[in-house]
Structure formats: structure tokens, C-alpha cells
PAKOL-711776 format. One record per residue: residue number from 0; x, y, z of N, C-alpha, C in turn. Coordinates in nm, 3 decimals, decimal comma. Layout:
# PAKOL-711776
    nr       n.x       n.y       n.z      ca.x      ca.y      ca.z       c.x       c.y       c.z
   NUM         X         Y         Z         X         Y         Z         X         Y         Z
...
***
This chain:
# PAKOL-711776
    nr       n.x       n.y       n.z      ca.x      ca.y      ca.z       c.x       c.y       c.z
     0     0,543    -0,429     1,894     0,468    -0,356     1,791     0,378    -0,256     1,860
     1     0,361    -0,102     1,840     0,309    -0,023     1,883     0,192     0,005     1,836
     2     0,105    -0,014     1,917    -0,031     0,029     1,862    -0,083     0,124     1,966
     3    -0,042     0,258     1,972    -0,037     0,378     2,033    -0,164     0,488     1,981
     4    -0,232     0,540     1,999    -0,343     0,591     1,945    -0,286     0,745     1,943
     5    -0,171     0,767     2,007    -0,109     0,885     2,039    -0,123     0,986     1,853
     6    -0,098     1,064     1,813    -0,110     1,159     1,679     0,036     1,164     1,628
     7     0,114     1,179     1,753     0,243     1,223     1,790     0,334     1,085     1,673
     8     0,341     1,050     1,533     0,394     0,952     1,440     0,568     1,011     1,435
     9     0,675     0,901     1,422     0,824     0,941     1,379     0,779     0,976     1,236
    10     0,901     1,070     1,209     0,914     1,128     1,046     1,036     1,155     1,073
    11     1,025     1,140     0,899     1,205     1,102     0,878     1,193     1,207     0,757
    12     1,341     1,306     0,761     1,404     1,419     0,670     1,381     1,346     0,532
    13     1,451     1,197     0,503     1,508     1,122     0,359     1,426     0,988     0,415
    14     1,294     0,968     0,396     1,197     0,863     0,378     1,242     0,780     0,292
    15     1,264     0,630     0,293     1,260     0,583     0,178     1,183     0,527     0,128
    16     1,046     0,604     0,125     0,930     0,536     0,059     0,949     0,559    -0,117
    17     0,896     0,500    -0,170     0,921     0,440    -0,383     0,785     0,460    -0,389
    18     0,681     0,390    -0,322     0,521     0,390    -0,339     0,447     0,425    -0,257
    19     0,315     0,455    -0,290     0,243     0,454    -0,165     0,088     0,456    -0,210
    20    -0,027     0,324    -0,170    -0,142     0,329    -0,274    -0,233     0,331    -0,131
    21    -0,350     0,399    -0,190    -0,460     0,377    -0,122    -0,568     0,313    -0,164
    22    -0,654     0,222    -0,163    -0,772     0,180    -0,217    -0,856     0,108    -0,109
    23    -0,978     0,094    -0,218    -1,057     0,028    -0,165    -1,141    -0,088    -0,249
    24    -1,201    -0,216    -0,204    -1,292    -0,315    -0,242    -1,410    -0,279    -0,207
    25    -1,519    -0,369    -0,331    -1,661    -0,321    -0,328    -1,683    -0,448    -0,408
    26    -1,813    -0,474    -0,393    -1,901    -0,564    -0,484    -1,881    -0,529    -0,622
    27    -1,888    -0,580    -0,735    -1,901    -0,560    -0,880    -2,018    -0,481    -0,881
    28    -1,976    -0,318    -0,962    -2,092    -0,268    -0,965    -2,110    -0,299    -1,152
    29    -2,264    -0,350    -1,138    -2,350    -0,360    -1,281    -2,334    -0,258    -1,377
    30    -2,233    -0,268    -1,476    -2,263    -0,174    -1,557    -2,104    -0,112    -1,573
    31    -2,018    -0,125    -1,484    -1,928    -0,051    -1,486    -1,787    -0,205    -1,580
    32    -1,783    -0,185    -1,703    -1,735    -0,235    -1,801    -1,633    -0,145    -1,807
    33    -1,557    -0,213    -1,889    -1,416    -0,149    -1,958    -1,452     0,023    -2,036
    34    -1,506     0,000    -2,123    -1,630     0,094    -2,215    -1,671     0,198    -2,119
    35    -1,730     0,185    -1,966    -1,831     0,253    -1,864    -1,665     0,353    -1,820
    36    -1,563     0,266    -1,799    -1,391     0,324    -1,713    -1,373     0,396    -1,818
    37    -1,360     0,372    -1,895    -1,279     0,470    -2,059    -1,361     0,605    -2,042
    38    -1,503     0,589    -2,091    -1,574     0,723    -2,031    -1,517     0,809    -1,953
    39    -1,529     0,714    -1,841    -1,532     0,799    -1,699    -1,366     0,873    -1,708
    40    -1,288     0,818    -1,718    -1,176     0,883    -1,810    -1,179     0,980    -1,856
    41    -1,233     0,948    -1,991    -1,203     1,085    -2,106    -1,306     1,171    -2,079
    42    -1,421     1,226    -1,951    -1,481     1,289    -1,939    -1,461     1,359    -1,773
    43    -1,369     1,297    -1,719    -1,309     1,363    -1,576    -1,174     1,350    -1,561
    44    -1,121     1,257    -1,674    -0,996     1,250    -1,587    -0,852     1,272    -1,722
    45    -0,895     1,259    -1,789    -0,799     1,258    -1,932    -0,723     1,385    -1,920
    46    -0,730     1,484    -1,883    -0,633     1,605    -1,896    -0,494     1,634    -1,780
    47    -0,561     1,518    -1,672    -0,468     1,524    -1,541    -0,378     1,354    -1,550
    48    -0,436     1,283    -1,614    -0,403     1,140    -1,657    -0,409     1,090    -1,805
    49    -0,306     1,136    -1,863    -0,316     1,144    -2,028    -0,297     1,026    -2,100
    50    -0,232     0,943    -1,996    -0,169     0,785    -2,003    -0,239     0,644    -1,972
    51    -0,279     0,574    -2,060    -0,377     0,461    -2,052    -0,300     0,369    -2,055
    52    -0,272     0,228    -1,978    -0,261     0,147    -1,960    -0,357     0,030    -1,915
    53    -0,366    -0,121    -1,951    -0,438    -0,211    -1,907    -0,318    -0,295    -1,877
    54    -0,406    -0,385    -1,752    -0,336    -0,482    -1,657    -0,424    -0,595    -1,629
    55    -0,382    -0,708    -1,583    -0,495    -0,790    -1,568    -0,569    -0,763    -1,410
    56    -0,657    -0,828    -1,374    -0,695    -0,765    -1,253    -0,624    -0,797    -1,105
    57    -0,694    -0,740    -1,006    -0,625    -0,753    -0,904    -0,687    -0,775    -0,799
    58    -0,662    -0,929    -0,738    -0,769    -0,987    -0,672    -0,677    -0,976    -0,511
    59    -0,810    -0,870    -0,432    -0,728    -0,838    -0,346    -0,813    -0,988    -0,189
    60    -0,727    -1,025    -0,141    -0,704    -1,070     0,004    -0,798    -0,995     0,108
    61    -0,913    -1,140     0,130    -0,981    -1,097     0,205    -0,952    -1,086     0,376
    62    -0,981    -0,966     0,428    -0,878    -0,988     0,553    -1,036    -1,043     0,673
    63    -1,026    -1,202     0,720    -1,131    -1,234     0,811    -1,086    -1,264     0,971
    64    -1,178    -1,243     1,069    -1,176    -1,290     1,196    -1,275    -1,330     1,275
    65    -1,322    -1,401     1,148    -1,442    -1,505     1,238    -1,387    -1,665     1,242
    66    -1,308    -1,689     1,200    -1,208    -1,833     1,214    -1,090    -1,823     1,298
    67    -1,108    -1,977     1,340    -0,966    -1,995     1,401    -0,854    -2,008     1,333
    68    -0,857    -2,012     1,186    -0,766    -2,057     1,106    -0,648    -1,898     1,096
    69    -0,532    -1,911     1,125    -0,449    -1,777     1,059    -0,427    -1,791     0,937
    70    -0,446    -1,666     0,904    -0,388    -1,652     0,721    -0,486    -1,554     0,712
    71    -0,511    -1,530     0,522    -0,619    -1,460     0,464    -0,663    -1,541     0,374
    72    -0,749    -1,477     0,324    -0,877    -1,575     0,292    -0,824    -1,501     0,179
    73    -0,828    -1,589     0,010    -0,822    -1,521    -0,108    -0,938    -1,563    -0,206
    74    -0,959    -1,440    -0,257    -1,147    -1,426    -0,308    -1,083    -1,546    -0,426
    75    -1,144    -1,630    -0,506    -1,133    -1,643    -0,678    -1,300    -1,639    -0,692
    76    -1,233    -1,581    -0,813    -1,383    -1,597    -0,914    -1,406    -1,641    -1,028
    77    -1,513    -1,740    -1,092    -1,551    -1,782    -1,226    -1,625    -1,798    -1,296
    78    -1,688    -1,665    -1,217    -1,827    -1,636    -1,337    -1,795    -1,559    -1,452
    79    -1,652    -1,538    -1,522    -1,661    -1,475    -1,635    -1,556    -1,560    -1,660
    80    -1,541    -1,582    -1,809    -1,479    -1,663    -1,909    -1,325    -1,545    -1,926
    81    -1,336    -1,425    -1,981    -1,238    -1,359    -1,982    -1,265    -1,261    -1,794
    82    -1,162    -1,222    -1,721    -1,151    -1,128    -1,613    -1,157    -0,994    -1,703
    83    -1,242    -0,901    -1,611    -1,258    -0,788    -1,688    -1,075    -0,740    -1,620
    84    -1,047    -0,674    -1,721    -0,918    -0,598    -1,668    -0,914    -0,466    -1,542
    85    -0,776    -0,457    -1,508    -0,760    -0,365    -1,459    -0,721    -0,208    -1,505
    86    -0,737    -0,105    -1,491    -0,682    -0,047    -1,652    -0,603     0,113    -1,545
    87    -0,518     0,137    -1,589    -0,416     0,261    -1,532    -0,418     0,368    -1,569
    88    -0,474     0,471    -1,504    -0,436     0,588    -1,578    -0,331     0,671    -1,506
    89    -0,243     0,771    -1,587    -0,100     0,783    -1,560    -0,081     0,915    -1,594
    90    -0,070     1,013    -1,490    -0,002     1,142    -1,514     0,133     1,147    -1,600
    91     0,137     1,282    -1,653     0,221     1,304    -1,759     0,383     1,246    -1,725
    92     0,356     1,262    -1,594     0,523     1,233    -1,536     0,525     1,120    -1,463
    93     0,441     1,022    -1,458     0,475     0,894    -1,441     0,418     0,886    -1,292
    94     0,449     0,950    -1,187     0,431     0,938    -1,058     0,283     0,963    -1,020
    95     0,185     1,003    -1,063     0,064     0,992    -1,009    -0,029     0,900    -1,097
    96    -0,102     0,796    -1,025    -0,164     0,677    -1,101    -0,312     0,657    -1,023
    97    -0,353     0,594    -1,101    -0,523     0,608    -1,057    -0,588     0,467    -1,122
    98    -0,595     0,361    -1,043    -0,623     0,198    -1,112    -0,793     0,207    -1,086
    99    -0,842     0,126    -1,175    -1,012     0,096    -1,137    -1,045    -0,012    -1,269
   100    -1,116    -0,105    -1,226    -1,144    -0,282    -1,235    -1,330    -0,259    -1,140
   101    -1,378    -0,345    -1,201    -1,494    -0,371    -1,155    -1,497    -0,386    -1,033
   102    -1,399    -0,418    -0,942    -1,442    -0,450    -0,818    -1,339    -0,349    -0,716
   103    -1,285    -0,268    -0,732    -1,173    -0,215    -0,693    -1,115    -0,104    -0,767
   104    -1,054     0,016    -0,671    -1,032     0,126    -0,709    -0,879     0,178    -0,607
   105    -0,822     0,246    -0,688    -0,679     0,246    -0,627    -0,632     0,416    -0,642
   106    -0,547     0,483    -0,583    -0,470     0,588    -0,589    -0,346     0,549    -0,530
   107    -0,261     0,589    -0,636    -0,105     0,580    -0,598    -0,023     0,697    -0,634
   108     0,081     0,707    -0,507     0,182     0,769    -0,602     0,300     0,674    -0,631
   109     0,434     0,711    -0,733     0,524     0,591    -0,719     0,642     0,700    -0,757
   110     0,765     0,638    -0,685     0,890     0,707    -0,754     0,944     0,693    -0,884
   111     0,949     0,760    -0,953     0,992     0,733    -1,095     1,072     0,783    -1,080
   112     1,156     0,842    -1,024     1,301     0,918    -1,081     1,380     0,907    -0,971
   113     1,529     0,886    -0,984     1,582     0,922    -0,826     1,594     0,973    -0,725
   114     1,577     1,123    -0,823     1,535     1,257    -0,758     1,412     1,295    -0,724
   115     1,270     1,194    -0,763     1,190     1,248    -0,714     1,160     1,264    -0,555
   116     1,073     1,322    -0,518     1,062     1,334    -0,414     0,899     1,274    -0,342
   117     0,875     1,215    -0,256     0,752     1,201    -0,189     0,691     1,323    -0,110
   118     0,546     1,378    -0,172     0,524     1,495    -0,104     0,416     1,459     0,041
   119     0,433     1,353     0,059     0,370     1,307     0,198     0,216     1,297     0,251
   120     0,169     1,246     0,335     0,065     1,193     0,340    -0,061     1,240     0,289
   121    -0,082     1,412     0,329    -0,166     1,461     0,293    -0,200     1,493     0,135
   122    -0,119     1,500     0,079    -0,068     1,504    -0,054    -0,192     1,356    -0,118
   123    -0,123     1,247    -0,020    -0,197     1,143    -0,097    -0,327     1,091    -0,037
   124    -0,360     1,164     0,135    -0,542     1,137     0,156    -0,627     1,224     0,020
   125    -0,570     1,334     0,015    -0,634     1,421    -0,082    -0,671     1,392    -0,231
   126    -0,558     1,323    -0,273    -0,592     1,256    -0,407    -0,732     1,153    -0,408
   127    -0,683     1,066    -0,285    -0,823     0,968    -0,313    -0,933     0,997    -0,295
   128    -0,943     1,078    -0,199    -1,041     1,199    -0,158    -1,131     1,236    -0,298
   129    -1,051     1,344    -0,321    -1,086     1,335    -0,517    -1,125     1,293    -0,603
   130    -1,069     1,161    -0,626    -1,081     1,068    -0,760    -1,131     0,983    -0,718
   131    -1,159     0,941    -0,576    -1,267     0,843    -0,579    -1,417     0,902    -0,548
   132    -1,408     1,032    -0,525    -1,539     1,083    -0,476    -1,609     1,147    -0,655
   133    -1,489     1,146    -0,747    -1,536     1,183    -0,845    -1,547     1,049    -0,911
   134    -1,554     0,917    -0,898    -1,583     0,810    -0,964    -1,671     0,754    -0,890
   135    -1,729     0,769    -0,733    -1,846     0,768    -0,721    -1,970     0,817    -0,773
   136    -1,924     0,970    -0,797    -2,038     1,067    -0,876    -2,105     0,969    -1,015
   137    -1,957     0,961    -1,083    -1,994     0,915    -1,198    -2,059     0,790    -1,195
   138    -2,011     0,692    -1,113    -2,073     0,583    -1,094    -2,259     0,582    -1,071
   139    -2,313     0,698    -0,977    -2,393     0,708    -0,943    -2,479     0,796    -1,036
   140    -2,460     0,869    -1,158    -2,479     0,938    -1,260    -2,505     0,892    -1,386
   141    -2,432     0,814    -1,393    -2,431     0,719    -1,567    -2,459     0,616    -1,515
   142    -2,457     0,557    -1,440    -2,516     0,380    -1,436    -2,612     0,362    -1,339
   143    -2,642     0,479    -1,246    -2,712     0,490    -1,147    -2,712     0,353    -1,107
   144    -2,580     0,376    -0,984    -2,534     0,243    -0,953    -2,463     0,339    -0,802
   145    -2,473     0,237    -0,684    -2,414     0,293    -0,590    -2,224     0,204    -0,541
   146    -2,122     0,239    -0,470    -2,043     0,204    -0,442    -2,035     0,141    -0,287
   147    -2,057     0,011    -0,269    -2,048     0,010    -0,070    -1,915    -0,081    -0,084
   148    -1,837     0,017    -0,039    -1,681    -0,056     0,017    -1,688    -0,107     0,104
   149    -1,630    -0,248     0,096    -1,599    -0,359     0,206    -1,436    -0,369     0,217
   150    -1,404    -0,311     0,194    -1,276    -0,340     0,239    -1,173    -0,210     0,239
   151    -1,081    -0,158     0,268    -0,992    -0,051     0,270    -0,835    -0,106     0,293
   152    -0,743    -0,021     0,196    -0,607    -0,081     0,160    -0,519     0,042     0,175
   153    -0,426    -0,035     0,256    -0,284     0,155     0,252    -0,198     0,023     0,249
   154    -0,140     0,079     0,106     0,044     0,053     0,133     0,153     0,112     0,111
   155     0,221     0,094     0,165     0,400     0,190     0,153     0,469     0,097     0,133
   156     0,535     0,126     0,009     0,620     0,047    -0,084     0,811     0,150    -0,035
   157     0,866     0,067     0,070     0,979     0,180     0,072     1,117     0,071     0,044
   158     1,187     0,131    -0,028     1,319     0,071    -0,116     1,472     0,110    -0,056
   159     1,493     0,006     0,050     1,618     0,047     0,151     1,781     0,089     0,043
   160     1,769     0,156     0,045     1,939     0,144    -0,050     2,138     0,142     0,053
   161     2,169     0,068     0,028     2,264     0,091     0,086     2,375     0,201     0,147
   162     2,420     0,188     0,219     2,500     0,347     0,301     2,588     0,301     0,369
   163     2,640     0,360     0,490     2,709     0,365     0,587     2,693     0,225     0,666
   164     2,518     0,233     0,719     2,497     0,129     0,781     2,523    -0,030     0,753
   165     2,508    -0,048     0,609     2,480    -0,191     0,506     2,525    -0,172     0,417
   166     2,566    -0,317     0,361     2,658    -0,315     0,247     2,607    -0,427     0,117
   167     2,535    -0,523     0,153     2,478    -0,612     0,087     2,403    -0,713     0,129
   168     2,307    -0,749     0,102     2,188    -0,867     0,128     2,242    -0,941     0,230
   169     2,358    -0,926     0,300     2,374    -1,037     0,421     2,369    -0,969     0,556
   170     2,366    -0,864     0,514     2,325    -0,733     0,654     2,245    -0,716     0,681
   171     2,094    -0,765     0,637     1,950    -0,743     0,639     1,911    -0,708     0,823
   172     2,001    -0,784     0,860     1,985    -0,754     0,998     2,034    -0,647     1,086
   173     2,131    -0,606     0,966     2,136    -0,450     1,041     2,063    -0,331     0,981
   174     1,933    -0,370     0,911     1,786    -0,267     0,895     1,696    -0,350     0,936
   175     1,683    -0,415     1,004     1,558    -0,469     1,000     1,578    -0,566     1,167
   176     1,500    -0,515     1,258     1,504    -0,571     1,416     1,433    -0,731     1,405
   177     1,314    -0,749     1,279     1,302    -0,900     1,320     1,406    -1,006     1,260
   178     1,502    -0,962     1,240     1,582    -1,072     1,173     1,729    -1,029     1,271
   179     1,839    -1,123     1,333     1,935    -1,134     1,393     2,012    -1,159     1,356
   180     2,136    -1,141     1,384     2,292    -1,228     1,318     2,258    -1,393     1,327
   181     2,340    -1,446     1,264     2,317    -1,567     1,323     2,472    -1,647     1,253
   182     2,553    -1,576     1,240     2,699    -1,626     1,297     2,714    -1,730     1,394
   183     2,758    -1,833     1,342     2,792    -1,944     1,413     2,924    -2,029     1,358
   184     2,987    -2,097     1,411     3,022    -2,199     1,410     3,110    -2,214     1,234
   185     2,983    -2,306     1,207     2,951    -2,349     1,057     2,870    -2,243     0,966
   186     2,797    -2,189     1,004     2,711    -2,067     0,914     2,747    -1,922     0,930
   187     2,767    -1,876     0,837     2,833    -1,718     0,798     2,648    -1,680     0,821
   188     2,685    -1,521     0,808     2,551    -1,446     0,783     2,465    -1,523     0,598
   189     2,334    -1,553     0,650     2,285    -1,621     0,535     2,359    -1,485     0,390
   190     2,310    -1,587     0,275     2,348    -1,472     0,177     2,249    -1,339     0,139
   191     2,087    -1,364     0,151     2,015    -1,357     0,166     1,846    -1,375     0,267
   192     1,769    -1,260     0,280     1,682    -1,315     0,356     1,559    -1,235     0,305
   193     1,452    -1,335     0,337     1,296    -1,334     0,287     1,204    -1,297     0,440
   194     1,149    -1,178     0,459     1,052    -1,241     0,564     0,873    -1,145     0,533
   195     0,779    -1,250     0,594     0,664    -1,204     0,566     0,610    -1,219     0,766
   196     0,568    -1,121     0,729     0,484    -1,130     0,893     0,345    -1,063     0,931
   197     0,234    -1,057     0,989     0,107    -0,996     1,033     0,097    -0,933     1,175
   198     0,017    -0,854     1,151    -0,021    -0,772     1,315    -0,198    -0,761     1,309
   199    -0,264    -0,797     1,414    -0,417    -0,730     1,386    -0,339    -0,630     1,448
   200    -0,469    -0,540     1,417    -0,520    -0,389     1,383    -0,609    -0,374     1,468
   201    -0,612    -0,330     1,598    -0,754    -0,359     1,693    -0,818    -0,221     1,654
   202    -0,951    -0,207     1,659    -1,012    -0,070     1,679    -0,976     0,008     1,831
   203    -1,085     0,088     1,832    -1,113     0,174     1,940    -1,124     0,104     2,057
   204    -1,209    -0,005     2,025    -1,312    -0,124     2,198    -1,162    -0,227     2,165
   205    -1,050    -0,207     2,084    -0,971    -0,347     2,098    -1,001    -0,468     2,031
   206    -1,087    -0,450     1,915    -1,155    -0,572     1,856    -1,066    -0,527     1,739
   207    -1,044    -0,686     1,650    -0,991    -0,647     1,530    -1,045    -0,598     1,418
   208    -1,003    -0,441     1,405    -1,018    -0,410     1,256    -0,942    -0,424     1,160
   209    -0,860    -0,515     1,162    -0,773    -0,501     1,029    -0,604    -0,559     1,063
   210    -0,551    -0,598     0,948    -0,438    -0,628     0,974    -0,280    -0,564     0,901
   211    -0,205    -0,546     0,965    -0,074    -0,493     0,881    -0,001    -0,601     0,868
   212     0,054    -0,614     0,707     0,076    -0,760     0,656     0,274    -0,645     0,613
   213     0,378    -0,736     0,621     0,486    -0,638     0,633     0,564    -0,795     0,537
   214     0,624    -0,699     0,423     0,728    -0,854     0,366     0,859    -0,725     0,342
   215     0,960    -0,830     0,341     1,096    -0,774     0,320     1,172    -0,915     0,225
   216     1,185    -0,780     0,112     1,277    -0,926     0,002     1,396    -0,834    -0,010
   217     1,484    -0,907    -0,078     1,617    -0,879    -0,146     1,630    -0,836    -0,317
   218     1,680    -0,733    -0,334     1,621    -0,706    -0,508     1,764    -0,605    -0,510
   219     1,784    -0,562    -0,612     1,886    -0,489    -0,693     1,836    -0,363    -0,743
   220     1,875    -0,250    -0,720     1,858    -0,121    -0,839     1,881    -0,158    -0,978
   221     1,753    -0,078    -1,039     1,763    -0,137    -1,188     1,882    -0,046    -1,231
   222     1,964     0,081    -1,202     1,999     0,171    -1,265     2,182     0,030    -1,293
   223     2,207     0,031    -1,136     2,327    -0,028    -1,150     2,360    -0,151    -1,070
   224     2,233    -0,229    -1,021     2,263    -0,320    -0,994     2,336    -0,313    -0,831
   225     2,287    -0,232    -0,769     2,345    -0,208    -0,636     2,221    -0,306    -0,547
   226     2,282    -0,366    -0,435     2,189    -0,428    -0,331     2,100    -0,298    -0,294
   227     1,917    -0,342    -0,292     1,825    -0,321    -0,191     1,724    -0,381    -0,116
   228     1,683    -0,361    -0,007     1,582    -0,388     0,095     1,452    -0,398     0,027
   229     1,368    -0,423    -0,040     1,224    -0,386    -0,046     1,129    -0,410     0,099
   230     1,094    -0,346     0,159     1,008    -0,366     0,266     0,847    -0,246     0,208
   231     0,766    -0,391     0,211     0,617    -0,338     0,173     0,534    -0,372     0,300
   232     0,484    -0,268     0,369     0,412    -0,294     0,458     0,273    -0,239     0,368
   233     0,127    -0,328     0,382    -0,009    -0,317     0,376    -0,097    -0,329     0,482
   234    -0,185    -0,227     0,560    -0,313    -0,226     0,622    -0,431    -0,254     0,538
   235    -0,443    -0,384     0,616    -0,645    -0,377     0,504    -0,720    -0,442     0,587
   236    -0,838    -0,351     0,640    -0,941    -0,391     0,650    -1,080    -0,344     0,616
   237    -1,174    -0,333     0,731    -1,319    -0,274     0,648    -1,322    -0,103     0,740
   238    -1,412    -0,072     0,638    -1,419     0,065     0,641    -1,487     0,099     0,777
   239    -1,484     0,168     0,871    -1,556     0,202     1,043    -1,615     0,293     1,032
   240    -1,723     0,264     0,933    -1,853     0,327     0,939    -1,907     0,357     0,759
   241    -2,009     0,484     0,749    -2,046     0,453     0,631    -2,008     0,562     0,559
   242    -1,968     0,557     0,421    -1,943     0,686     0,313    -1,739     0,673     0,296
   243    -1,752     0,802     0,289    -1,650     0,858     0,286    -1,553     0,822     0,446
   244    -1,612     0,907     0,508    -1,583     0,914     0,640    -1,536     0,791     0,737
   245    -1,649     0,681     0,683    -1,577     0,581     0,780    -1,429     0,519     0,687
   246    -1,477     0,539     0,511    -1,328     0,493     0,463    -1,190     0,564     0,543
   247    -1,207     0,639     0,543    -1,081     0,737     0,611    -1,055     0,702     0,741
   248    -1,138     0,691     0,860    -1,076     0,601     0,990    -1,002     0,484     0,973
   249    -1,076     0,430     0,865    -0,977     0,322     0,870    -0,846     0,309     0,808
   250    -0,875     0,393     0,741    -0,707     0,436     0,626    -0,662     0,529     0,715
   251    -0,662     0,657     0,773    -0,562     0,709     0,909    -0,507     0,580     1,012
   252    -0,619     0,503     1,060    -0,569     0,379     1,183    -0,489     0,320     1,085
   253    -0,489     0,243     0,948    -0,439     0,180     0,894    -0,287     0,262     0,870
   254    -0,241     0,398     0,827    -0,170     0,485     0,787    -0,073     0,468     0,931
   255    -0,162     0,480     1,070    -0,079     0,524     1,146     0,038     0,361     1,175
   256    -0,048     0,284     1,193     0,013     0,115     1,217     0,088     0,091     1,099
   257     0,113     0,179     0,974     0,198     0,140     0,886     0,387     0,265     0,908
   258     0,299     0,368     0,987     0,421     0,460     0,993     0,482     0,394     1,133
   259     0,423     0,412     1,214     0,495     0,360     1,380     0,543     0,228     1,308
   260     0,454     0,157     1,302     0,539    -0,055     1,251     0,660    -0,012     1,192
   261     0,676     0,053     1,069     0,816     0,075     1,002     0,871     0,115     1,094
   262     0,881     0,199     1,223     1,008     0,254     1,300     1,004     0,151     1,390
   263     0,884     0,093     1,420     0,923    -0,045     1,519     0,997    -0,155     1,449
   264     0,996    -0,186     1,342     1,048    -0,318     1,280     1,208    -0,257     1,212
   265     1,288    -0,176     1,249     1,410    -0,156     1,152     1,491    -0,057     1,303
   266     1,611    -0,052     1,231     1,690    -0,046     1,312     1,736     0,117     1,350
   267     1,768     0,173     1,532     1,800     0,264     1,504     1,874     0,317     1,421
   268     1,964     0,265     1,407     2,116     0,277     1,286     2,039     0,333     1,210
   269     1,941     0,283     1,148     1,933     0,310     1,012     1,809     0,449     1,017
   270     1,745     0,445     1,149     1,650     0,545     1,137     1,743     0,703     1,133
   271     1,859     0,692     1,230     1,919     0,845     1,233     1,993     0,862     1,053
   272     1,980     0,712     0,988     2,047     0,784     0,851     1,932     0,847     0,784
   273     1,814     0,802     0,778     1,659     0,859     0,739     1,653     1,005     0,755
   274     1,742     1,029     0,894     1,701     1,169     0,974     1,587     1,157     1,064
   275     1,527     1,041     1,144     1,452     1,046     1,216     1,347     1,202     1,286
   276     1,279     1,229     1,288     1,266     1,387     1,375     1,155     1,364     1,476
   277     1,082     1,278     1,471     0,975     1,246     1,617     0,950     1,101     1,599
   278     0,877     1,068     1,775     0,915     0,881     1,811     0,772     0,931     1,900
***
């Protein structure tokens, strides 16, 4: 696994990224209700996000390294009888989304169409950039209430589809380097395969900031039922320093350990079908 500080990231012509969210965790700020989000909505954001949706919330995984124990630590909470929701707002065309819940705030883009296209990273620092610096305002305006993020989230949601290289859920191992043939004897290639795995995230001094959490399942195209890969890689940790600014070190370090990991964890085969163009 490369943890290269180099700028120099692979990019690929035909990415198969589907998603890609950025967010961040914060304490419950006082005041900011279902009622306080709707506002903040229909007074900044309703003409670029015309589409309201609610979800239940989304209790994100605390990432710690002050224990010996591996894993993540997962928050619950039960000081409220009902969970305040999570609630979506949704550009006209489906692909740009903007989540916010009392404790948490999200920017995504997602593929909605076959043909759409991913317009790439900068495309999506810039959004959060935006909409969270304009839901700080508001936050700090109408509830005179401040935002301190403890935590920072990048994920790439990318949806392997079959080609040349692979043909169905028993090939997983020819996209994906942590998994092997395992032809034997008595056992064919399994029919299927599941895998979840972690990396810390060291900073600058080599201490851990954060971890890239990487799962690969087996799923079907809804259109026709053709075999795909889902591989979701997530970076989350805390923000390296204060405001804006330190959110973003850690979402670039987090960004970069999510682009290099994907070309470290899958197979050349499959990177020259991508179109690979830098390593």
C-alpha cells in the first residue's frame, strides 16, 4: 500500500467511479432542527437543489488510536426518543446532492445515468468548499451557533462492470490483487467474494491521521442484471488543523490514499482497460 506524498496520482481516461461524497462530523449544534435545515434551504439553496428528500440519520464511525483494540469505535446515541433525520437536497438532474442532520454534513456527486460522466476532483473540493462554507455562515447567522469538525470523510463509490478482463463474480480476482485464484483439487473459483480491509493514514511526523477502510461486494446492474464489482473505498479522520483549511489537508491526504490504494489494490489488466495515464 502506497503512502507516497509524491502529487504525481494514476488517472484513468474511463474511471469507474458511480459516487463520490465528502463530509464532515461535528458536535450537535443547538438549534439546528429539521425547521432551522428547511430554512437554510429555501433561503440559499432551493434554486440549485429543488429536490427534498428525508432519510433517517447517519451515524458515522468513530475512527480512534488511543487503544490497543483494532476496529472502529461506533458512536450510539439516546438522548432523543425520535433521531432527528437526515434530509437530501437534490439537483434537478439527480447527480448533485447535499445531506445535513444535526451532527453531520455531506456533498456528493452520484451517477445517475450511464452516460453520465464524473467531472473530477476539483469539480467536487469546490462544491464542499461552497455549501459547507455557506451552511456555516448560516449556522453562525441565525442560530449564532459555531461548527468545530471532528472528524473528515472522502468516499469513492466505483462500480466495476464487466469486459474483456471478467466475466462474472468468480473472477473477482482478476480486478482485485487482494484476493487470488484458489483452484484446487476439490474447490473451483468460489462463486462469489466479500472483502473488507483498513490502512492507517499516517500524517506528515508518521503518526496516525486517519484510516482508509476499502470493501468489495458482488451486486448486479439494475438495468439488466449483468455481474458488478462494487469497491467503496472511505478516508476518515480528524481535520489537521483549524477552519476550513485544516478540513482540506485532511480530505487531499485522505483523497490522495483513496486514488493511489485503488491502483494499488486491483489489477493491471484491468487498469490499462480504465486507460490508466500516470503511476
Amino acid at each position: 500500500m502506497s503512502g507516497s506524498k509524491s502529487d504525481r496520482l494514476p488517472s484513468y481516461r474511463r474511471p469507474p467511479v458511480s459516487e463520490v461524497v465528502v463530509a464532515v462530523s461535528f458536535p450537535h449544534v443547538a438549534g439546528l432542527t429539521a425547521i432551522a435545515i428547511s430554512e437554510f434551504w429555501r433561503t440559499r439553496m432551493a434554486e440549485t437543489f429543488p429536490k427534498v428528500e428525508e432519510h433517517p440519520p447517519y451515524v458515522a464511525p468513530i475512527e480512534r488510536f488511543d487503544s490497543s483494540e483494532i476496529g472502529r469505535e461506533i458512536a450510539f446515541e439516546f438522548s432523543e426518543a425520535m433521531p432527528s433525520p437526515r434530509i437530501w437536497f437534490v439537483s434537478a438532474d439527480g447527480q448533485e446532492l447535499v445531506q445535513i442532520q444535526r451532527d453531520w454534513f455531506a456533498c456528493n456527486w452520484r451517477k445517475v445515468r450511464p452516460d453520465d460522466t464524473y467531472g473530477r476532483w476539483p469539480s467536487r473540493r469546490e462544491a464542499f468548499v461552497k455549501w459547507f462554507g455557506e451552511f456555516e455562515r448560516f449556522v453562525g447567522k441565525t442560530l449564532q451557533a459555531t461548527i468545530s469538525v471532528t472528524q473528515c470523510e472522502v468516499t469513492y463509490v466505483n462500480q466495476v462492470e464487466p469486459n474483456e478482463v471478467w466475466h462474472g463474480h468468480d473472477e473477482v480476482h482478476k480486478v482485485l490483487r487482494l484476493v487470488g485464484s484458489t483452484r484446487g483439487r476439490l474447490l473451483g473459483e468460489p462463486e462469489q467474494v466479500q472483502v473488507a480491509a483498513s490502512y492507517q493514514i499516517p500524517n506528515d511526523d508518521a503518526k496516525p491521521a486517519g484510516r482508509l477502510h476499502v470493501t468489495v461486494q458482488p451486486a448486479v446492474r439494475r438495468e439488466d442484471k449483468a455481474p458488478i464489482i462494487v469497491i467503496n473505498l472511505t478516508a476518515r479522520g480528524g481535520p489537521e488543523g483549524d477552519g476550513i483549511d485544516g478540513i482540506l489537508r485532511f480530505v487531499e491526504r485522505g483523497r490522495r490514499w483513496i486514488v493511489q490504494g485503488f491502483t494499488d489494490l486491483t489489477t493491471p489488466e484491468m487498469h490499462k482497460s480504465w486507460g490508466i495515464e500516470g503511476a
